[in-house]
BAMI-110928 format. One record per residue (C-alpha): x, y, z. Coordinates in pm, whole numbers, padded with zeros to 5 digits, always signed. Layout:
# BAMI-110928
XYZ/...
This chain:
# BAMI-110928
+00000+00000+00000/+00138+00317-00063/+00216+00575+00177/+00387+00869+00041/+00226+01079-00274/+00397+01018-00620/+00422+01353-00875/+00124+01240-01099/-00061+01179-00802/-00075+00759-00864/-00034+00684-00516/-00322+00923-00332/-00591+00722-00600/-00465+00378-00516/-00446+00453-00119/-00781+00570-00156/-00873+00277-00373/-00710+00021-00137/-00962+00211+00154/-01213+00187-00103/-01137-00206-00091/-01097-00207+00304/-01425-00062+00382/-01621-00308+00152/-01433-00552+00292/-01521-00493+00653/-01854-00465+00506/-01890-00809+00390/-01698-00975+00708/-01946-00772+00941/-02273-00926+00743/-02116-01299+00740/-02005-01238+01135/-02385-01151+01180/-02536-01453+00966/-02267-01703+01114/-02419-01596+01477/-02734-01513+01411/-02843-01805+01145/-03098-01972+01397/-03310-01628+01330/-03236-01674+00976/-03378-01995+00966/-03695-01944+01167/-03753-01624+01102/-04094-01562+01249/-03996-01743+01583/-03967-01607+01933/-03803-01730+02262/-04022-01807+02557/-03820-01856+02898/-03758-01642+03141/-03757-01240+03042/-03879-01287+02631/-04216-01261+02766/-04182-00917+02927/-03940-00772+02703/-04138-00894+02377/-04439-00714+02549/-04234-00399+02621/-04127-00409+02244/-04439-00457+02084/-04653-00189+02305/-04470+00108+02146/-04469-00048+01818/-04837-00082+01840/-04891+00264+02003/-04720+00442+01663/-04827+00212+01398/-05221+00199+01565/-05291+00526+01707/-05026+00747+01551/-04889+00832+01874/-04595+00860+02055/-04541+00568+02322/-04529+00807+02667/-04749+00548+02845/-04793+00161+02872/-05129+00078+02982/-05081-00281+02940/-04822-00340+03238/-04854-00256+03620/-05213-00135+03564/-05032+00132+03378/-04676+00277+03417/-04475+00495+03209/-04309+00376+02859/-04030+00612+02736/-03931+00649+03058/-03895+00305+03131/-03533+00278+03170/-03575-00091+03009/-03777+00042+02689/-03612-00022+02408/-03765+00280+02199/-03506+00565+02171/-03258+00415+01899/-03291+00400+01535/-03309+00004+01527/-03629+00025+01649/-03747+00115+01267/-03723-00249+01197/-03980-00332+01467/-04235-00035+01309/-04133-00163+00916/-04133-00537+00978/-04319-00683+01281/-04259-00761+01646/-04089-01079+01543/-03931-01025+01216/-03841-00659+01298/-03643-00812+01635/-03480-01084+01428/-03351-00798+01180/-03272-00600+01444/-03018-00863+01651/-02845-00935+01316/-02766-00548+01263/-02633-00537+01614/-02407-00817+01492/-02302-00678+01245/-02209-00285+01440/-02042-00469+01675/-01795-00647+01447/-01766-00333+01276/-01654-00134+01553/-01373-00374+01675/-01237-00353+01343/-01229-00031+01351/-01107+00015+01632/-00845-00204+01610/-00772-00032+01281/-00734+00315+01508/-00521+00090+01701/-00229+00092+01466/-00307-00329+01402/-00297-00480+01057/-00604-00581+00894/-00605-00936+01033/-00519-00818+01389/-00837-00583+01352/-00996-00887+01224/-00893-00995+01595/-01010-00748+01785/-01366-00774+01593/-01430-01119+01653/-01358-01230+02009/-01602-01015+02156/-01987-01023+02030/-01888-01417+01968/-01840-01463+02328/-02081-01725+02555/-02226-01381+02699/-02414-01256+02418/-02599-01625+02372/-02629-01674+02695/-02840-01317+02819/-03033-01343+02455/-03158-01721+02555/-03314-01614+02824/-03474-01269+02707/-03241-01015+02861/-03315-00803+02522/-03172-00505+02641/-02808-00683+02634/-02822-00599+02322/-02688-00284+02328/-02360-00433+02481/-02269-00498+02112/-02225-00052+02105/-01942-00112+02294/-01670-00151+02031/-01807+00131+01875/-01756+00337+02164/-01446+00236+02276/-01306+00313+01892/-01479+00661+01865/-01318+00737+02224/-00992+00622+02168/-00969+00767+01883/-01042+01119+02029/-00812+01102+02336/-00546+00966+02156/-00546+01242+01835/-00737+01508+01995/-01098+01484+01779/-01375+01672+01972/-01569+01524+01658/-01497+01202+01725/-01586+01211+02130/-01923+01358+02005/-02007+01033+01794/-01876+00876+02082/-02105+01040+02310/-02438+00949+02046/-02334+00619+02066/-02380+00571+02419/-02737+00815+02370/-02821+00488+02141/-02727+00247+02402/-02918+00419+02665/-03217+00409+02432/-03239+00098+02354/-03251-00003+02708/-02909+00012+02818/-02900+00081+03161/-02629-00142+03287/-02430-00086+02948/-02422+00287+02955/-02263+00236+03325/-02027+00000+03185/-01904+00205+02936/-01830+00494+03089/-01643+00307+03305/-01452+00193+03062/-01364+00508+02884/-01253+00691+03202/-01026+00423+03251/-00873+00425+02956/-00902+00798+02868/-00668+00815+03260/-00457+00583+03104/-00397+00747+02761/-00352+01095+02967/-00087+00992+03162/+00093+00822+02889/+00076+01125+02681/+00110+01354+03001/-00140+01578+02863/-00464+01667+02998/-00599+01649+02642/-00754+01340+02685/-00955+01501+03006/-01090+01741+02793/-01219+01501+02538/-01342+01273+02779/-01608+01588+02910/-01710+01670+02538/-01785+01288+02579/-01977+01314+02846/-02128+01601+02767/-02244+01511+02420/-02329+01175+02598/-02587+01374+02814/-02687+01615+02561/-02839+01356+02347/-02980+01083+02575/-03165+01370+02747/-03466+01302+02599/-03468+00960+02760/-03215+00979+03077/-03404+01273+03241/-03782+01102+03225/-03631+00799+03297/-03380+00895+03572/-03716+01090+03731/-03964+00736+03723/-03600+00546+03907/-03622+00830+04147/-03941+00771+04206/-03944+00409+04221/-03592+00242+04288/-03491-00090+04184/-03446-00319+04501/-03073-00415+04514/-02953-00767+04693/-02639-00654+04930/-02455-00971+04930/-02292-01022+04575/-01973-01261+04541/-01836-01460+04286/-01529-01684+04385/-01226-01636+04120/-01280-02023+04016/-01631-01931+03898/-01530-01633+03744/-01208-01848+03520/-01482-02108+03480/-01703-01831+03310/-01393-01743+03103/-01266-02093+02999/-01512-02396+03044/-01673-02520+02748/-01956-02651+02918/-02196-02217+02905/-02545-02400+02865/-02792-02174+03043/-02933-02414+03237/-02578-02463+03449/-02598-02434+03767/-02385-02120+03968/-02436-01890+04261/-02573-01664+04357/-02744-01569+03975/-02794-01789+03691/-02509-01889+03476/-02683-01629+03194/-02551-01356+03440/-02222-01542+03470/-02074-01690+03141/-01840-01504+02912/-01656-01754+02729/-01326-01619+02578/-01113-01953+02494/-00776-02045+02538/-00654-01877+02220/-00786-01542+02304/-00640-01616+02659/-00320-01731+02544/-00289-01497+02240/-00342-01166+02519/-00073-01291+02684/+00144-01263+02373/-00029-00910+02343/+00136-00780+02640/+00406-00917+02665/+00453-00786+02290/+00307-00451+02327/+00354-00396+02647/+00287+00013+02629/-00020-00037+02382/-00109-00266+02598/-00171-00099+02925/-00452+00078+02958/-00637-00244+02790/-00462-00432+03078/-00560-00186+03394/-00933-00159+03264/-00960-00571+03238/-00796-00595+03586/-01036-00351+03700/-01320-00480+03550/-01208-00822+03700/-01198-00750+04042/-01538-00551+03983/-01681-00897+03834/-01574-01081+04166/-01843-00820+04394/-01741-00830+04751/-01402-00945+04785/-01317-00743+05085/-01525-00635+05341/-01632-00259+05326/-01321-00179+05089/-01349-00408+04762/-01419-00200+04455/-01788-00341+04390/-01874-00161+04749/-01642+00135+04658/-01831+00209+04318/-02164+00223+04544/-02098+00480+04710/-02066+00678+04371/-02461+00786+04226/-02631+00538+03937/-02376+00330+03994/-02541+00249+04352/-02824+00079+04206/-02600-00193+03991/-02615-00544+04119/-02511-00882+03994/-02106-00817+04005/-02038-01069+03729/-02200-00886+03456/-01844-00657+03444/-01700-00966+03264/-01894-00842+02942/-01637-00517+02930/-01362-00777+03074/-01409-01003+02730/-01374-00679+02535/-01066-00608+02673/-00934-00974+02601/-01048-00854+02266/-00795-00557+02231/-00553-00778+02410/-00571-01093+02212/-00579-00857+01901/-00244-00699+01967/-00124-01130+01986/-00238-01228+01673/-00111-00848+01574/+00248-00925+01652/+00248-01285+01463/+00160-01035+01123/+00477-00845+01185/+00781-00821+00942/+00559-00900+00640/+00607-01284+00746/+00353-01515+00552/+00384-01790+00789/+00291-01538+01079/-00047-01428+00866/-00108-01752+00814/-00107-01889+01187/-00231-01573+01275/-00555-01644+01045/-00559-01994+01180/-00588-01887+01492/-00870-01691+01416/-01048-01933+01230/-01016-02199+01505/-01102-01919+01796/-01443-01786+01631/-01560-02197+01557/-01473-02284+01872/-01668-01970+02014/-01975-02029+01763/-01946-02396+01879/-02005-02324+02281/-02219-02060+02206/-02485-02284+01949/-02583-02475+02242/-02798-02175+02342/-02903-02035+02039/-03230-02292+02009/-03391-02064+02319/-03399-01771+02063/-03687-01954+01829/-03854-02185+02033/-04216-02070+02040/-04445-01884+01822/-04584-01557+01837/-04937-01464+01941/-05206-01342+01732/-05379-01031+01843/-05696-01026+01922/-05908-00710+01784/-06245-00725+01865/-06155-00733+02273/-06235-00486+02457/-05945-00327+02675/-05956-00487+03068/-05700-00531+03335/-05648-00855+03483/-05436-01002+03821/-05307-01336+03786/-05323-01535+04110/-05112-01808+03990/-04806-01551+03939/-04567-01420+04239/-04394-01089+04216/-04067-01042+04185/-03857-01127+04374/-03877-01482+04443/-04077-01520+04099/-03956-01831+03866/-03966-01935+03515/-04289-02109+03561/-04488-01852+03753/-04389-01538+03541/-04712-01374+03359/-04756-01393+02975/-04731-01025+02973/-04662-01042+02583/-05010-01289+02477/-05214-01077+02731/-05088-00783+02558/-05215-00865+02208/-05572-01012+02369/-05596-00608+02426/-05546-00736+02827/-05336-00543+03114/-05149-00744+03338/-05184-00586+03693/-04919-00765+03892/-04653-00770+03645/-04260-00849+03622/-04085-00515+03549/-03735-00377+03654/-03885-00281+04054/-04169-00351+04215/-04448-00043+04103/-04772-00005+04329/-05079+00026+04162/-05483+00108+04313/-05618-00076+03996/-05828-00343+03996/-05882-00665+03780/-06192-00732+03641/-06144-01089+03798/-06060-00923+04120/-06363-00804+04417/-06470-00443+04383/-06406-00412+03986/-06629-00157+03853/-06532-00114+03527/-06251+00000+03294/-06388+00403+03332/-06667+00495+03592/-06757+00806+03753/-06734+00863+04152/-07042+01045+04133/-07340+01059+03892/-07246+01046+03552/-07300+00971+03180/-06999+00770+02991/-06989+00712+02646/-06685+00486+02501/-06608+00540+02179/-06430+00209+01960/
């Protein structure tokens, strides 16, 4: 490739042609990453998954949907869960990104199915490019792409509903936009940076937007000191302020309705190291395994022993590069293992600190952890490439090959709990009514067998009183199965009431 301009000016049209070639490249590898891990949607398109959270995140997806496409307006209420609660600011609803077109253009079902695929497909694209920002070759950017939305984590929280998981798969994006603002000074760049994490936010990314900008002030620190420049600071707040600028919209209405009503949080939170290295390493990430205290869904992160073995290389190569990759997957770590020390282990230290206070199950950080064995294991197979070697580039591609099978392989296990049951058909000519199910317990406490099928009651036009949302929410309405029901609308007093269809 060339570098330097020739007189007629050859060079400058072939770098940009070889650019040309990169980008459709990336292009291509980004769609096949998303069809290799997303083929069971492919295949039964116009299937849903049933256990555990699909039901209430399904419902919380298709009550907006229904709200724009039915009545033309915007979804600022849910009438259909907690006898009626607030939807856009519903720190869970999935509503303020762009993907959510596909669920308006295409369906509940089919518009979900297109949209997982496209988050695929951003999140390979974003580790390329950001190991491409990096300084990596091509194939260590191929690296850095792969490891992490193939990891057990992603199959694991999408068997068993946890739909808003989905916007972990911003990540790479953000991590690229940031870096590459602290590192050459791009305001423009920490902007993008900050409406990435607005898009994360709105689609439901509570735990993700706290993740991430835990990552980036990590890693920003890291850069700044390197560079002994307070540069990096000062992109970091256009960041942040860009970040807040455009999530407004949905972080102030939603950041009122947590005031309001707080999530409960369980104080006790530990995960042994052996758990943690079994998350990382065993083979065995079916969702049904058992671990404690929260389901293995919460737990597994699956990075192999090439990734492993390959950051190792990484740092040991590029040690400097390397760093602030290394202190933010140390961090995030320790962060995974919750209450390691008493009163003084960083889980307890980060809730003293606001938002952050109402985070709970500790083993979640491994999601940022397996993006940093991304970067890691990406500088590895970077340094194999080196010295225009073709037996290097040729384990190095090995390597990847045999990593991302053996990823899709441990993953695949879970993927049948994205399509196992069928949508359900909505039901027109019912009238709207609330309804409490006594066979269902609250949360918590609540199991797989006694949640409420928030979703079918949904399309029968029916409310679910006692539903499963992210906190407990009180509610004075009353079923129609229930003593004392007088009605969907009824006056106090004396009164005429007409209902219009």
């Amino acid at each position: 490739m060339p570098t330097e301009p020739d007189v007629d000016g050859s060079a400058p049209r072939q770098l940009k042609s070889w650019y040309s070639r990169e980008v459709m490249l990336a292009a291509i590898g980004a769609i096949a990453f998303a069809c290799l891990l997303g083929f069971p949607l492919i295949v039964h398109f116009h299937k849903i998954g049933v256990v555990w959270d699909w039901d209430a995140f399904l419902e919380r997806d298709w009550v907006p949907a229904y709200t724009l496409r039915h009545f033309h307006q915007l979804p600022l209420w849910n009438p259909y869960t907690c006898g009626g609660m607030p939807m856009w600011a519903n720190p869970e609803a999935r509503i303020a990104t762009p993907l959510f077109l596909f669920h308006l253009l295409f369906g509940p079902v089919a518009g979900l199915h297109l949209e997982i695929l496209a988050d695929l497909a951003i999140a390979w694209a974003g580790g390329y490019c950001l190991g491409r920002w990096l300084g990596l070759t091509p194939i260590g950017a191929v690296a850095c792409a792969c490891v992490f939305p193939a990891s057990s984590w992603f199959s694991l929280h999408l068997a068993v509903g946890h739909l808003s998981f989905l916007t972990s798969l911003f990540l790479p994006w953000i991590l690229a936009l940031t870096w590459h603002s602290v590192t050459r000074d791009s305001p423009i760049s920490a902007a993008l940076a900050g409406l990435a994490m607005a898009f994360t936010l709105g689609g439901g990314g509570v735990y993700q937007v706290v993740q991430a900008a835990f990552l980036v002030t990590l890693i920003g620190g890291c850069v700044a000191i390197q560079r002994r420049s307070v540069m990096p600071f000062v992109m970091l707040s256009i960041f942040g302020c860009f970040g807040v600028g455009f999530s407004a919209v949905k972080l102030i209405p939603g950041y009122v309705l947590m005031h309001q009503h707080p999530r409960e949080v369980y104080s006790a939170d530990y995960s042994p190291m052996s758990l943690l290295l079994d998350a990382l390493l065993s083979r065995d990430q079916t969702m049904a395994k058992a671990s404690a205290p929260w389901g293995y869904w919460d737990v597994g992160a699956y990075v192999g022993p090439i990734a492993a073995t390959m950051s190792i290389v990484g740092v040991a190569a590029s040690f400097r590069k390397a760093l602030p990759w290394l202190f933010a997957a140390i961090v995030c770590f320790l962060l995974a293992m919750g209450e390691i020390l008493p009163h003084y282990s960083p889980w307890q230290l980060i809730h003293a600190l606001p938002i952050l206070d109402s985070t709970r199950v500790a083993p979640r950080f491994l999601i940022p952890f397996t993006m940093m064995i991304s970067v890691l294991a990406a500088l590895g197979i970077d340094f194999l490439t080196q010295h225009q070697n073709l037996a290097g580039k040729v384990t190095a591609l090995a390597l990847i090959g045999v990593s991302l099978l053996d990823l899709w392989n441990v993953s695949f296990v879970n993927t049948d709990y994205f399509v196992q049951g069928d949508p359900p058909s909505r039901s027109e000519s019912a009238l709207f009514h609330q309804f409490y199910d006594h066979s269902r317990r609250t949360w918590p406490g609540a199991t797989a067998s006694t949640t409420t099928e928030m979703n079918a009651l949904a399309h029968a036009n029916t409310g679910v009183i006692n539903c499963y949302e992210y906190t407990t929410l009180p509610t004075s309405v009353t079923g129609n199965n229930q003593p004392g029901y007088r009605g969907e609308q009824y006056f106090t007093t004396q009164g005429e009431l007409t209902l219009n269809q």
